[in-house]
MIGU-190679 format. One record per residue (C-alpha): x negated, y negated, z negated; residue number from 1; residue in one letter. Coordinates in Angstrom, 1 decimal, m for minus. Layout:
N
     east    north       up   rolum   tiro
        X        Y        Z     NUM      A
...
//
This chain:
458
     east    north       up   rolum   tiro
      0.0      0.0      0.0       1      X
     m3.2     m2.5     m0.2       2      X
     m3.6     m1.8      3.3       3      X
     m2.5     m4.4      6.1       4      X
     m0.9     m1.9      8.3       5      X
      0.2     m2.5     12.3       6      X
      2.0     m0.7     15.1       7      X
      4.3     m0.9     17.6       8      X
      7.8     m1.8     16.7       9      X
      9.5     m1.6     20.0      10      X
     10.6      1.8     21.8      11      X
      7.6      3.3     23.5      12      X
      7.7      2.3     27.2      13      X
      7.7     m0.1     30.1      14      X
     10.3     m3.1     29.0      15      X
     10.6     m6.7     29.5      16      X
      8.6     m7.2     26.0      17      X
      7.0     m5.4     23.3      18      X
      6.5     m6.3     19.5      19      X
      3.4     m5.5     17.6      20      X
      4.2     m5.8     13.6      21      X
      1.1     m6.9     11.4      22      X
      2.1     m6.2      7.5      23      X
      0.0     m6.5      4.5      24      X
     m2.5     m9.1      2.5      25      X
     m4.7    m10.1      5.8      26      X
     m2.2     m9.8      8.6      27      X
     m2.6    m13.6      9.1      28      X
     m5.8    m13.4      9.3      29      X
     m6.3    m10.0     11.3      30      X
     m3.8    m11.7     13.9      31      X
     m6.1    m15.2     13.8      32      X
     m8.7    m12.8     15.4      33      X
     m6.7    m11.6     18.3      34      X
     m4.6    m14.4     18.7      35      X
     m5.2    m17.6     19.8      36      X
     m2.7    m20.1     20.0      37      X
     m2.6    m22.9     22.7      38      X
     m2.2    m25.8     21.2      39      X
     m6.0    m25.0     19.3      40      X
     m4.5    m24.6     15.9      41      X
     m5.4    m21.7     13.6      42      X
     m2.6    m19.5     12.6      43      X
     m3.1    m19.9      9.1      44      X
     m1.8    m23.6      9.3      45      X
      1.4    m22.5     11.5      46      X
      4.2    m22.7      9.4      47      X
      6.7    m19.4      8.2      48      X
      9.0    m18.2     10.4      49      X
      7.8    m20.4     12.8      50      X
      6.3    m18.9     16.3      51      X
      3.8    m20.3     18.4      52      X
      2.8    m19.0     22.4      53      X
     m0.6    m18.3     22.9      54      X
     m3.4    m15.7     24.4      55      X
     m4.0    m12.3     23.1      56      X
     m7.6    m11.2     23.2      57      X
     m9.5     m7.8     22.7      58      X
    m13.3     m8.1     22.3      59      X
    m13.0    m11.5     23.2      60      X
    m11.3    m10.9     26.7      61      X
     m7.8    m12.6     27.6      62      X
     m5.6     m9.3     27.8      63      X
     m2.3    m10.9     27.6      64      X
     m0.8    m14.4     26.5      65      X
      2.9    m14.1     24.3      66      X
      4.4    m15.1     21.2      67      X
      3.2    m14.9     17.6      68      X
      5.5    m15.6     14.7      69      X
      4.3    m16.1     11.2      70      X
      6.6    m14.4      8.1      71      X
      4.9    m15.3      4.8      72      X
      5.2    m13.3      1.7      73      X
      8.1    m12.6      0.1      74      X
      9.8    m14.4      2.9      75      X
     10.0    m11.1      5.1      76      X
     11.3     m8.1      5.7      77      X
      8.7     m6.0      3.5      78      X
      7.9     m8.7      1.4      79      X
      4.1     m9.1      2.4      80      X
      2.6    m11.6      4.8      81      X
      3.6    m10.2      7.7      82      X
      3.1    m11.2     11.6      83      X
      4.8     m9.9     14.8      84      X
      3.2    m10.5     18.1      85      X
      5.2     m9.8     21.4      86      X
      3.7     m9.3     24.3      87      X
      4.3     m7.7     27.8      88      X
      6.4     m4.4     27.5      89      X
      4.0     m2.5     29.7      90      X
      2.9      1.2     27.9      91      X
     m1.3      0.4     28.8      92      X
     m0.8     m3.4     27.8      93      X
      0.9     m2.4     24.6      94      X
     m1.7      0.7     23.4      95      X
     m4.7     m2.6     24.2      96      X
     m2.7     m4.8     21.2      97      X
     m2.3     m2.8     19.1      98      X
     m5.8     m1.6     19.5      99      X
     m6.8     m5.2     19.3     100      X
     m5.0     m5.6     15.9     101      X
     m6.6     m2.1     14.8     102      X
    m10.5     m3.7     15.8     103      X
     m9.3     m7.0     13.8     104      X
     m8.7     m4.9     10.2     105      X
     m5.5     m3.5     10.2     106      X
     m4.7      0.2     10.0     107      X
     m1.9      2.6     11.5     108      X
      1.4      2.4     10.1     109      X
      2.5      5.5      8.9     110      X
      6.2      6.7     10.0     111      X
      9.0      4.2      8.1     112      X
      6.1      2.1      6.4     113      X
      7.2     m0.9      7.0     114      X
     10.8     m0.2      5.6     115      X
      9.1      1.9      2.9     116      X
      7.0     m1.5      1.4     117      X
     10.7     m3.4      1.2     118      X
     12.0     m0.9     m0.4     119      X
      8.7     m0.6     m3.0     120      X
      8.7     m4.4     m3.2     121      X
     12.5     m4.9     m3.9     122      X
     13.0     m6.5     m1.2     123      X
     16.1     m3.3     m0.2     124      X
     17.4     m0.7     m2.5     125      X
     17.3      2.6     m1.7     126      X
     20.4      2.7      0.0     127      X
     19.6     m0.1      2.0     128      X
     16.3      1.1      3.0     129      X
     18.2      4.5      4.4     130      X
     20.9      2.5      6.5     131      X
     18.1      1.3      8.6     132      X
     17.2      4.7      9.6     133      X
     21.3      5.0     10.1     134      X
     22.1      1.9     12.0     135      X
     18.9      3.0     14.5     136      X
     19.9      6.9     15.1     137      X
     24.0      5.4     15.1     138      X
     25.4      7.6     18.0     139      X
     29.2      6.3     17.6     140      X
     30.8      2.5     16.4     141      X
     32.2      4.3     13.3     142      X
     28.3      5.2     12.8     143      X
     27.4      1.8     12.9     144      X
     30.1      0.1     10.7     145      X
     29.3      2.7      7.9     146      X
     25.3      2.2      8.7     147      X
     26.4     m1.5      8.5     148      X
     28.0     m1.7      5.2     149      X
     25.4      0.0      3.4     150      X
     23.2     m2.7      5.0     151      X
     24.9     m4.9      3.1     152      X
     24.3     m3.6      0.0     153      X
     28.3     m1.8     m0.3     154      X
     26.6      1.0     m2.1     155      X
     23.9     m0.7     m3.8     156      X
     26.7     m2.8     m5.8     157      X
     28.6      0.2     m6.8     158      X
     25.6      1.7     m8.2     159      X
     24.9     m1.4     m9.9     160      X
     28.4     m1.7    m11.2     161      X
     28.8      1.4    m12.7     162      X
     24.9      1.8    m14.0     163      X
     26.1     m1.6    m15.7     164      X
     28.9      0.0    m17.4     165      X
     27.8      3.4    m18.2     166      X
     24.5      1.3    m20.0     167      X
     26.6     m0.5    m22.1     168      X
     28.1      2.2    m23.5     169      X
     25.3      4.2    m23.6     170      X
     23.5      1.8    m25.5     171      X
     26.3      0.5    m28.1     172      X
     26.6      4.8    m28.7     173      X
     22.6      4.6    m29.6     174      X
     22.4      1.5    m31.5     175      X
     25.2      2.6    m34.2     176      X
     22.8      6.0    m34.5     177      X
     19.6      4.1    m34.6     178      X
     21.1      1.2    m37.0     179      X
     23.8      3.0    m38.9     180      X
     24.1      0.1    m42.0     181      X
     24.0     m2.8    m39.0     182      X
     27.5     m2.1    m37.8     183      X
     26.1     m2.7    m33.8     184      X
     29.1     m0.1    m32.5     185      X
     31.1     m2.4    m30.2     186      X
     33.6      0.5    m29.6     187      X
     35.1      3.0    m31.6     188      X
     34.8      6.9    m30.5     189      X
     38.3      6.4    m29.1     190      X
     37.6      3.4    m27.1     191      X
     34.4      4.6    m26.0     192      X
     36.2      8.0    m24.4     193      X
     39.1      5.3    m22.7     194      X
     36.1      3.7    m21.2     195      X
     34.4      6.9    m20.1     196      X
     37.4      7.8    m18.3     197      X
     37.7      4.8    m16.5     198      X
     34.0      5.5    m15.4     199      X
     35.1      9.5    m14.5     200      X
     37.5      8.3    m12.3     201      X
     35.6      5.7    m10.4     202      X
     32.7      8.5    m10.4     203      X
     35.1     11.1     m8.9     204      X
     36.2      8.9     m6.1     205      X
     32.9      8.2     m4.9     206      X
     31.9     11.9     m4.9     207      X
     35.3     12.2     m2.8     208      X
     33.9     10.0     m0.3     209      X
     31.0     11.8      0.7     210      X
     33.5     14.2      2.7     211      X
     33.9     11.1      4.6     212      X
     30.8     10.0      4.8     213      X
     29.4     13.2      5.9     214      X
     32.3     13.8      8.9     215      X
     31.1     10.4     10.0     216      X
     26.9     10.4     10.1     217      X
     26.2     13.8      9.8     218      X
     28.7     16.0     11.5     219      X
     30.9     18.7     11.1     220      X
     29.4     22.2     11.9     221      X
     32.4     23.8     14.4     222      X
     32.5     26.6     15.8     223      X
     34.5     27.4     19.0     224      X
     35.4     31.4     18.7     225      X
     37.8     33.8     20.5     226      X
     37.9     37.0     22.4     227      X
     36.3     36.9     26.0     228      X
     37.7     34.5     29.1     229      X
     39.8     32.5     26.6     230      X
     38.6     28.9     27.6     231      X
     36.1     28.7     25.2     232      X
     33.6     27.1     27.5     233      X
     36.1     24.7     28.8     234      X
     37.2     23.6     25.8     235      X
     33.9     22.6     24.8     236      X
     33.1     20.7     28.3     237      X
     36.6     18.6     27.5     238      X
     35.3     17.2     24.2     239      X
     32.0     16.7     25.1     240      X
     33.3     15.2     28.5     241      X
     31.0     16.2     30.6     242      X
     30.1     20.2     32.0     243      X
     27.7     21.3     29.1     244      X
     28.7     25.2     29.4     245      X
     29.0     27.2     32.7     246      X
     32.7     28.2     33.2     247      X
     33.4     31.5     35.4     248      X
     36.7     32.9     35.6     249      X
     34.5     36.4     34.6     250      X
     34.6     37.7     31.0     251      X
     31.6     37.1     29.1     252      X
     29.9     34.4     31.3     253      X
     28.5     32.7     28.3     254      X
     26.1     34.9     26.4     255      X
     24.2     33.2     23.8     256      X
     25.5     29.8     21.4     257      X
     25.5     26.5     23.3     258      X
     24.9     23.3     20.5     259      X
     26.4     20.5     21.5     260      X
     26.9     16.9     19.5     261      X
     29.6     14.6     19.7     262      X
     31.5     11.7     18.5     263      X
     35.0     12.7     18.6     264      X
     36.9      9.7     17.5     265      X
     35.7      8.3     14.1     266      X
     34.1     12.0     13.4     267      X
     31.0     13.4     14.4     268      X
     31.0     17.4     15.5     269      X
     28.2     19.8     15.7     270      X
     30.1     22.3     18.4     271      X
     28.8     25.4     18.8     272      X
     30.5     27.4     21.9     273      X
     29.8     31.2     21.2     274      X
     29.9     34.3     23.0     275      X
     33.3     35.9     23.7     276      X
     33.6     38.6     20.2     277      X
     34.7     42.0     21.5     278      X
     33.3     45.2     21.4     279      X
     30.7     45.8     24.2     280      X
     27.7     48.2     24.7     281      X
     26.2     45.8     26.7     282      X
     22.7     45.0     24.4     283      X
     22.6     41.4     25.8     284      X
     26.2     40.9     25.1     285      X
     25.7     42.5     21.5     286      X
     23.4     40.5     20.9     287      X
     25.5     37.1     21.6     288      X
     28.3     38.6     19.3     289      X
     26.1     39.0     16.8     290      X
     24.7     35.6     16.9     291      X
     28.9     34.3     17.2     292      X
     29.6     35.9     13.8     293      X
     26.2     34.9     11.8     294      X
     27.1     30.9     13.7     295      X
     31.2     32.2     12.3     296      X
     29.8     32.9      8.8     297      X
     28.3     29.4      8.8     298      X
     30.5     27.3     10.3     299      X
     32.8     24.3      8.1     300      X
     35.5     24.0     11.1     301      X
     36.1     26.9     13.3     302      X
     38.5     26.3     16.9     303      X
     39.8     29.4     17.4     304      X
     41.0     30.2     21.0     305      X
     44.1     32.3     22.2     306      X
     45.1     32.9     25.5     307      X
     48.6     32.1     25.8     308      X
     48.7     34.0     29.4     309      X
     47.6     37.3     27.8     310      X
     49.4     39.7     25.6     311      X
     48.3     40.8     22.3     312      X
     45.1     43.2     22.1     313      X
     42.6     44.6     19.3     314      X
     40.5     42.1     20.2     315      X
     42.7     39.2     19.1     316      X
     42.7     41.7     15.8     317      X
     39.6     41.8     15.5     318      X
     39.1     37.9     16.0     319      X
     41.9     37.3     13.2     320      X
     39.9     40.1     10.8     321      X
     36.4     38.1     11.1     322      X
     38.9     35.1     10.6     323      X
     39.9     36.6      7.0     324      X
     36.4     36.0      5.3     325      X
     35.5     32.8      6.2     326      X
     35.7     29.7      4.4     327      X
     35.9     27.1      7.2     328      X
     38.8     25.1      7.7     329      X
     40.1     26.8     10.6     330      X
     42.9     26.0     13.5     331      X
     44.8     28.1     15.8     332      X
     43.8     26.3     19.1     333      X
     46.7     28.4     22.1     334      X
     45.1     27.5     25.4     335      X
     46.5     27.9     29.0     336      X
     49.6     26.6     27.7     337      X
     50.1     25.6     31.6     338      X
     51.0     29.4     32.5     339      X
     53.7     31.7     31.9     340      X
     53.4     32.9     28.5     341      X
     52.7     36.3     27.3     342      X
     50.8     36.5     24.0     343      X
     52.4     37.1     20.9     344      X
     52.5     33.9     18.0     345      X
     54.1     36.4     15.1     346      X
     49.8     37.5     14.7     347      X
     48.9     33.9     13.7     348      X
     51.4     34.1     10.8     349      X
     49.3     35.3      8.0     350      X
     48.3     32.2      6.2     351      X
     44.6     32.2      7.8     352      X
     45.0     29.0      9.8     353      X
     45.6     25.6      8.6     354      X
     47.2     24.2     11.8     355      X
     48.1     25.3     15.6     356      X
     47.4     23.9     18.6     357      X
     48.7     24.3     21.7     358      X
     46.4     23.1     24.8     359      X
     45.5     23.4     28.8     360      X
     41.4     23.1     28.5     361      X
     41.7     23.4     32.4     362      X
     44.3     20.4     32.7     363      X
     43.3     18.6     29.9     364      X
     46.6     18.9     28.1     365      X
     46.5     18.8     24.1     366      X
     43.2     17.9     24.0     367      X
     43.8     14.2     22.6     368      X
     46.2     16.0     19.9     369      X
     43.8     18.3     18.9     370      X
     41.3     15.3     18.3     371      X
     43.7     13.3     16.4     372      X
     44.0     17.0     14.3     373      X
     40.2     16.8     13.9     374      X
     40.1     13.2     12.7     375      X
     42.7     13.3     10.3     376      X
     41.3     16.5      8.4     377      X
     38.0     14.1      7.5     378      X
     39.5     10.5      8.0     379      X
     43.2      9.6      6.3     380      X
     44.0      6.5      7.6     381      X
     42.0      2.8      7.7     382      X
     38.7      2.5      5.9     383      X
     37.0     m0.9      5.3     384      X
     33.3      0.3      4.8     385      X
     33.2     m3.5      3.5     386      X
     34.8     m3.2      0.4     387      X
     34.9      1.0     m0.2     388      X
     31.6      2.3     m0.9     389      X
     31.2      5.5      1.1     390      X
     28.3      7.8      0.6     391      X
     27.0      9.6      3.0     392      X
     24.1     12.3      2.6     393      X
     23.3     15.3      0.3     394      X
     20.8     13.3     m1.8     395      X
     23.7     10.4     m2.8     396      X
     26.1     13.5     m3.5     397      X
     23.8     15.1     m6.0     398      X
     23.0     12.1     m7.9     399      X
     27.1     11.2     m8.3     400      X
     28.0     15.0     m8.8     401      X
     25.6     14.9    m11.8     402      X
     26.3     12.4    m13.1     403      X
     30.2     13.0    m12.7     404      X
     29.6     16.5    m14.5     405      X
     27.7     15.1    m17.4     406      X
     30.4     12.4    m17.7     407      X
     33.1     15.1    m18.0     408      X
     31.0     17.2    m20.4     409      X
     30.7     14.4    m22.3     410      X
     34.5     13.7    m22.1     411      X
     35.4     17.2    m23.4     412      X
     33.1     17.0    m25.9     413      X
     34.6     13.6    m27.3     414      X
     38.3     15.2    m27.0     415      X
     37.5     18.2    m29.1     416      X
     36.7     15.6    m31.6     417      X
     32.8     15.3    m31.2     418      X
     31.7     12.2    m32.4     419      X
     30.2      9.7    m29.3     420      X
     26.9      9.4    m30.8     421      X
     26.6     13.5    m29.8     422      X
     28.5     13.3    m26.6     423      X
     25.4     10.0    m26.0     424      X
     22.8     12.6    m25.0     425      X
     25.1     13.5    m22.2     426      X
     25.7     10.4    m21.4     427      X
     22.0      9.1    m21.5     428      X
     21.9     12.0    m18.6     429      X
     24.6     11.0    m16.9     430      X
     22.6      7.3    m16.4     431      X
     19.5      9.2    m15.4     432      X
     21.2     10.6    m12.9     433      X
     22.8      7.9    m11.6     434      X
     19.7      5.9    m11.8     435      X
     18.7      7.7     m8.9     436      X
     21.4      7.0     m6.6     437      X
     19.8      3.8     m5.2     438      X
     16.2      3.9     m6.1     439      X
     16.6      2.3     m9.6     440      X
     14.7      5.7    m10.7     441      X
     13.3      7.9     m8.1     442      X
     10.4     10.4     m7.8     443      X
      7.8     10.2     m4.9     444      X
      8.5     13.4     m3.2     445      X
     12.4     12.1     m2.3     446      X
     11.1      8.2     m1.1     447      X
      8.4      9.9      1.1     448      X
     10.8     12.6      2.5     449      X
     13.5      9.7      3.1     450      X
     10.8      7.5      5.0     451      X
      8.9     10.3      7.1     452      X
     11.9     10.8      9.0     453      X
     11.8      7.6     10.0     454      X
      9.9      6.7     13.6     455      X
      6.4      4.5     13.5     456      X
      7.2      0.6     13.8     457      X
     10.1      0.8     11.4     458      X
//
């Protein structure tokens, strides 16, 4: 962190511009020697967040002339001196300035740095620091207005909020234990447990959101299953949109799992088409049923397909039997609902599926129903990401789910008539745990994991 760091903050590749990002202690002064404004003046007189146009030079040789701006510490965005140099977008020009600002002193950035030194000099919280990563990977507009509102610091003020409140009581708890003749207790044991609950509820919704959260950024594993020649593969070419899977009018065309992501609506999908499940002594085909039920037995949503056109068989059975043992939300998709129909519904009455579908994957009828279907299992209605915090990965979920179940054991504990300075300890864990929510207490291991996946220049 006492390094002065640099790299490319563009995308890598030919554009109209590119931007080098100086960041550290000496990045004014590593820029003065490889940038050299036109109007004569040194760059440590140029004022912050002011730019000046000049010539960029390597070894003393013009290479390019751009635009240097000057952010001064802890006026930018990772609260060190920092200085960002565009120049020409070309990929040769680009690799020569950065290895001009390498030759003047500063180092390689490693991958999220710079966001990773606002973050370690308060200049984001935790969960701000992860919605850039979000905002920049954003694949859909609900993506970006939930990437937004973290951004904003939606989650950073609930965190705050609640730490606020669970601290107070938390310490009031503690000081009557520590200074029993001082009469510090601000609560009695039965206010303190009417306040707890207020927190357990506020907790609980929060840890609600995360199914949200998690439909939106980081998808829904589904699984597309069904016998042979159902319409698998065009089902999954309508919601992507485009012809991702080969579509043959033989049985068994696709083989092996096709992955496939997509923003359907509000949600985010992970479709997986699978072979058709049947029993075959075909090795290669064994093989791709195999590989359907182990993606089956994994799966959160599963689409299963019926053929409308076709009567009744064993293998529809044995579909409906692999069906029993999984814990996916699943739905009945009925496709070729455009022919005469022949297949028998009374099957799909055994209380496996939560919903039926009836479609035409050829003719694209149903489809935009079976969306809407999709979307409202994950999304009920409006969300203002503005105002309701939403979290939305498996790190934010553990930190609330702990801290929600040592908030209920302490709850318990206080209505079996436990007095609050006992039920403290598991409140004291409780804060610990939400202390880690948004970086207020968090070990190295998780801010390097959360940073590495970020790319180099961010």
């Amino acid at each position: 962190m006492t390094n002065t760091i640099a790299a490319v903050s563009t995308a890598y590749g030919r554009g109209g511009i590119a931007v080098i990002r100086i960041s550290g202690d000496e990045a004014i002064t590593v820029a003065e020697k490889m940038f050299h404004p036109a109007n004569g003046k040194a760059l440590s007189e140029v004022k912050a967040s002011h730019a000046v146009y000049g010539d960029i030079v390597k070894r003393a040789a013009v290479i390019d002339n751009g635009i240097c701006t000057i952010f001064r510490a802890p006026h930018s965005y990772t609260g060190e001196n920092v200085v960002e140099i565009s120049c020409h977008g070309g990929i040769i020009l680009t690799e020569k300035v950065l290895e001009a600002a390498f030759e003047s002193g500063a180092v390689p950035a490693g991958a999220g740095e710079f966001t990773k030194r606002a973050f370690t000099n308060g200049k984001l919280s935790l969960s701000q620091a992860e919605a850039v990563g979000m905002l920049i990977d954003a694949e859909s507009e609900e993506q970006l207005s939930l990437a937004a509102s973290h951004g904003k610091g939606v989650i950073k003020r609930k965190a705050d909020e609640l730490y606020e409140k669970l601290k107070t009581i938390v310490t009031g708890v503690f000081a009557n234990v520590d200074f029993p003749d001082e009469d510090l207790a601000e609560l009695s044991d039965e206010e303190v447990l009417a306040e707890i609950k207020i927190i357990e509820k506020e907790l609980a919704a929060l840890q609600s959101s995360y199914k949200v959260g998690r439909a939106v950024l980081e998808g829904i594993r589904t699984v597309i299953i069904g016998k042979p020649n159902t319409g698998k593969s065009s089902l999954l070419n309508r919601l992507v949109g485009r012809e991702r899977a080969i579509v043959t009018d033989i049985a068994g065309t696709t083989r092996d799992t096709i992955e496939e992501s997509v923003a359907l609506g509000r949600v985010m999908l992970r479709l997986i088409d699978t072979a058709g499940i049947r029993e075959s002594n075909d090795a290669v085909e064994k093989i791709g049923v195999e590989r359907s039920l182990k993606e089956l037995s994994e799966a959160e949503l599963v689409l299963a397909l019926f053929d409308l056109s076709n009567e009744t068989d064993g293998e529809d059975s044995l579909i409906l039997d692999r069906l029993k043992n999984t814990n996916a939300t699943k739905i009945a998709v009925l496709n070729k609902s455009d022919l005469s129909e022949k297949f028998d519904r009374t099957v799909l009455e055994n209380g496996i599926f939560t919903h039926t579908v009836e479609i035409s994957a050829a003719e694209n009828v149903g489809i935009d129903e079976l969306k809407e279907l999709i979307n409202s299992l994950y999304i009920e209605g409006e969300i203002d990401y503005n105002s309701r915090a939403v979290i939305t990965n498996a790190r934010q979920n553990a930190s609330v789910s702990h801290a929600l179940e040592y908030v209920r054991s302490a709850m318990r504990e206080l209505e079996s008539g436990v007095s609050a300075d006992t039920a403290g300890f598991d409140l004291e864990a409780a804060l610990s745990s939400l202390a880690e929510l948004d970086g207020r207490r968090v070990t190295e291991e998780i801010v390097d994991g959360i940073f590495h996946r970020f790319c180099v220049g961010k």
